[in-house]
C-alpha positions in Angstrom: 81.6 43.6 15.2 79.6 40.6 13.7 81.2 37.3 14.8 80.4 33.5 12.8 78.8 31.3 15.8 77.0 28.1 15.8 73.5 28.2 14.4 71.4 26.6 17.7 68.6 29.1 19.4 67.5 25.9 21.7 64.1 24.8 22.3 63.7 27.3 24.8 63.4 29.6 22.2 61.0 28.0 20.1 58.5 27.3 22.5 59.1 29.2 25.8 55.7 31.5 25.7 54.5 31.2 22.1 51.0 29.6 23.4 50.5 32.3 25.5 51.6 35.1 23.0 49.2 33.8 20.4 46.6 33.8 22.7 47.1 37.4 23.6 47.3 37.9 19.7 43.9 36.6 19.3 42.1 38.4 22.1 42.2 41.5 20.1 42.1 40.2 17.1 38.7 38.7 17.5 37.6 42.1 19.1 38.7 43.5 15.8 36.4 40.9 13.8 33.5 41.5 16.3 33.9 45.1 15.6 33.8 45.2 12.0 31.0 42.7 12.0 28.6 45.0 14.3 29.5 47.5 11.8 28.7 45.6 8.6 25.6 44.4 9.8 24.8 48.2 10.8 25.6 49.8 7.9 24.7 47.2 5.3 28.0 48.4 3.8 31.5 46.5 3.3 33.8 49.5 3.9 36.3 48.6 5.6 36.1 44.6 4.5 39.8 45.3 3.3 41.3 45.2 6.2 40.6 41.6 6.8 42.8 40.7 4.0 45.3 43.5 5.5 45.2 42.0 8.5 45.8 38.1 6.6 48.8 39.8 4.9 50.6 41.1 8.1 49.7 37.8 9.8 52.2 36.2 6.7 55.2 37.3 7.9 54.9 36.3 11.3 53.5 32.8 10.5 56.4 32.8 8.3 59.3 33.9 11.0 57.4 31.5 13.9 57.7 28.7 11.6 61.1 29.0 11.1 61.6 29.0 14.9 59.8 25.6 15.1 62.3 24.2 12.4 65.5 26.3 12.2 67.5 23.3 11.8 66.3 23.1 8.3 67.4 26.6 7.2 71.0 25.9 9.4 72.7 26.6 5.6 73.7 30.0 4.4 72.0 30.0 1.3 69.1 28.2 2.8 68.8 30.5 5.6 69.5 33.6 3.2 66.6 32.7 0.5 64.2 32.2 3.6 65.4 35.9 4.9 64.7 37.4 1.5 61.1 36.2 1.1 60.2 37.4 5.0 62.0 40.6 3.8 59.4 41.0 1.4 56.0 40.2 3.3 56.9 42.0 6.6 56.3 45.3 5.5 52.7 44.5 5.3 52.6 44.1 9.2 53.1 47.8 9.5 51.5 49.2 6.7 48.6 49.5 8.2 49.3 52.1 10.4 48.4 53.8 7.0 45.3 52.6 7.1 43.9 55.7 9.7 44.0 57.2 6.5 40.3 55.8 5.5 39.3 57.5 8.7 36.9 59.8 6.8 35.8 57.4 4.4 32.7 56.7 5.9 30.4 59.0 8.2 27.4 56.3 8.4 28.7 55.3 12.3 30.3 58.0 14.7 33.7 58.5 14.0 35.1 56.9 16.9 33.8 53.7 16.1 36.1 54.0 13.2 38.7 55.4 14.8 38.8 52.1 17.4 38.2 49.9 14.5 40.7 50.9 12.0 43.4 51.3 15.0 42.5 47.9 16.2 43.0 46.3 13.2 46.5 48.3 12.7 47.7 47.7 16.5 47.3 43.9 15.6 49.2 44.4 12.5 51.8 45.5 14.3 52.6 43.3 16.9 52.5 41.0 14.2 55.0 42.9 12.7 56.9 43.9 15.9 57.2 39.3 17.0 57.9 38.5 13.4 61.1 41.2 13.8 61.7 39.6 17.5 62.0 36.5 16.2 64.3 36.9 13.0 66.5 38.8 15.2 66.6 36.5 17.7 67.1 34.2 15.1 69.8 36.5 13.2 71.6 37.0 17.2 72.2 33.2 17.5 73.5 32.9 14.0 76.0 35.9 14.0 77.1 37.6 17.2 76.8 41.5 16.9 77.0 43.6 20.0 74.9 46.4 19.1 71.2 45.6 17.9 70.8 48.7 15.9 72.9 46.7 12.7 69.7 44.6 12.9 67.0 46.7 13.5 67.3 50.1 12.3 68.0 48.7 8.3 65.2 46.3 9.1 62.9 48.9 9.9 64.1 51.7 7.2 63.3 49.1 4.6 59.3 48.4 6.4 59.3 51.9 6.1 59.7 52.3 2.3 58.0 48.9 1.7 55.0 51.1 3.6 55.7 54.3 1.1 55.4 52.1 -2.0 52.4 50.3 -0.6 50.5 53.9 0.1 51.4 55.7 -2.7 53.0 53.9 -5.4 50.2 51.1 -4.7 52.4 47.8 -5.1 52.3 45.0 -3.0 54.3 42.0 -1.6 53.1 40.2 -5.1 54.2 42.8 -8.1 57.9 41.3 -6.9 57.0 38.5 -9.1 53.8 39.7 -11.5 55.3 43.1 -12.1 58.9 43.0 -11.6 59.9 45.5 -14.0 57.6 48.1 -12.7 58.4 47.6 -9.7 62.1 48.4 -10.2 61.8 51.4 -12.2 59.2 53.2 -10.0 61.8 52.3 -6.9 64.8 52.6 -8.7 63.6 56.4 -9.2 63.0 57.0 -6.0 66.9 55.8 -4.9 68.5 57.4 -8.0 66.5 60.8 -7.6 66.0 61.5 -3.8 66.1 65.4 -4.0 63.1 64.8 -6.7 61.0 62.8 -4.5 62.3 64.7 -0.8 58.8 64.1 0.5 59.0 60.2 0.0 62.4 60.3 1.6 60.8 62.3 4.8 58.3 60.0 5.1 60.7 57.0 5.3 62.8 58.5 7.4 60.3 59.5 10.0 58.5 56.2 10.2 62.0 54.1 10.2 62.9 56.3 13.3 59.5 55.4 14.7 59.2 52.1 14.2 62.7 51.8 15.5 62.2 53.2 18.4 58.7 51.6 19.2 60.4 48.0 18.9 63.2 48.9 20.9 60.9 50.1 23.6 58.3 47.3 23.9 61.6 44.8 23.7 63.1 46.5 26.6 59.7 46.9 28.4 59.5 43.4 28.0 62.7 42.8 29.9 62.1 44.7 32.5 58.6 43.6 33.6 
């Protein structure tokens, strides 16, 4: 059951290890970086240059959620605090999209294949704890707003929507943009997915399975968290 509170995390909240998880953010990131720079200059090529701006759009949604932390007061209003929850809605599934991007794997055989395999999952293991603080801190966020006593009503829809923001990303090849330059598209090539699931059964599998993992990879690192 969801019960109206008062909208105050505290400051304890907003600050209490944020310097120290953004440093721990930027350790691998710059290891990420450092990797696909010794590979540029290698190769001479720009392969995987993409995922930089991958990488920019998962860090989005998480600049976007930590911000809010640092000034919640301003979104205390329902509709203010509801318009700010749609536009995160849209940008986080970029944070795990990139798990997809193991798919380029065998794009490239012009360095050994582990090199790619390290950088591609670098790059996709920072997306994602991106992805996995920017969740933390809406549902913390969410938790002082509303009272709910089991964290699945947050974080299972949460993570089935990532999940077919990721499917449209891959195959339909829209982004967190076409909301506003192709709306119309947009609508019709997701509105026949929803309308006609046993047509697109596949899709549907694929959504399922990774809203199950990515559920149950959040839920795990938040209670390893709590328990170290």
């Amino acid at each position: 059951m969801i019960k109206n509170s008062s909208f105050n995390i505290g400051p304890a909240f907003q600050y209490r290890g944020q310097t120290e998880i953004q440093r721990l953010l930027f350790i691998p990131v710059m290891f990420g970086f450092l990797l696909l720079l010794a590979r540029t200059v290698y190769t001479g090529q720009l392969t995987f240059l993409f995922m930089v701006w991958n990488l920019f759009l998962a860090f989005v949604p998480y600049f976007f959620s930590y911000t809010v932390t640092l000034r919640v007061a301003r979104v205390g209003s329902n509709w203010k605090f509801a318009l700010v929850f749609i536009v995160w809605l849209l940008f986080i599934p970029n944070s795990f999209y990139m798990i997809t991007d193991l798919f380029h794997l065998y794009d490239s055989s012009s360095v050994p294949r582990w090199y790619d395999l390290l950088l591609i999952f670098c790059f996709a293991w920072n997306a994602l704890m991106m992805g996995i603080l920017s969740v933390r801190h809406m549902e913390k966020i969410i938790q002082a707003r509303w009272r709910y006593r089991t964290e699945w009503l947050f974080i299972y829809p949460i993570m089935l929507l990532n999940a077919f923001g990721i499917y449209i990303g891959r195959y339909l090849r829209y982004n967190s943009w076409d909301v506003i330059s192709n709306p119309l598209g947009l609508m019709a090539d997701t509105g026949h997915i929803l309308l006609h699931p046993i047509s697109f059964k596949n899709a549907w599998a694929m959504v399922l399975v990774f809203s199950f993992f990515l559920s149950i990879l959040y839920v795990t690192l938040k209670k390893l968290n709590k328990s170290v």
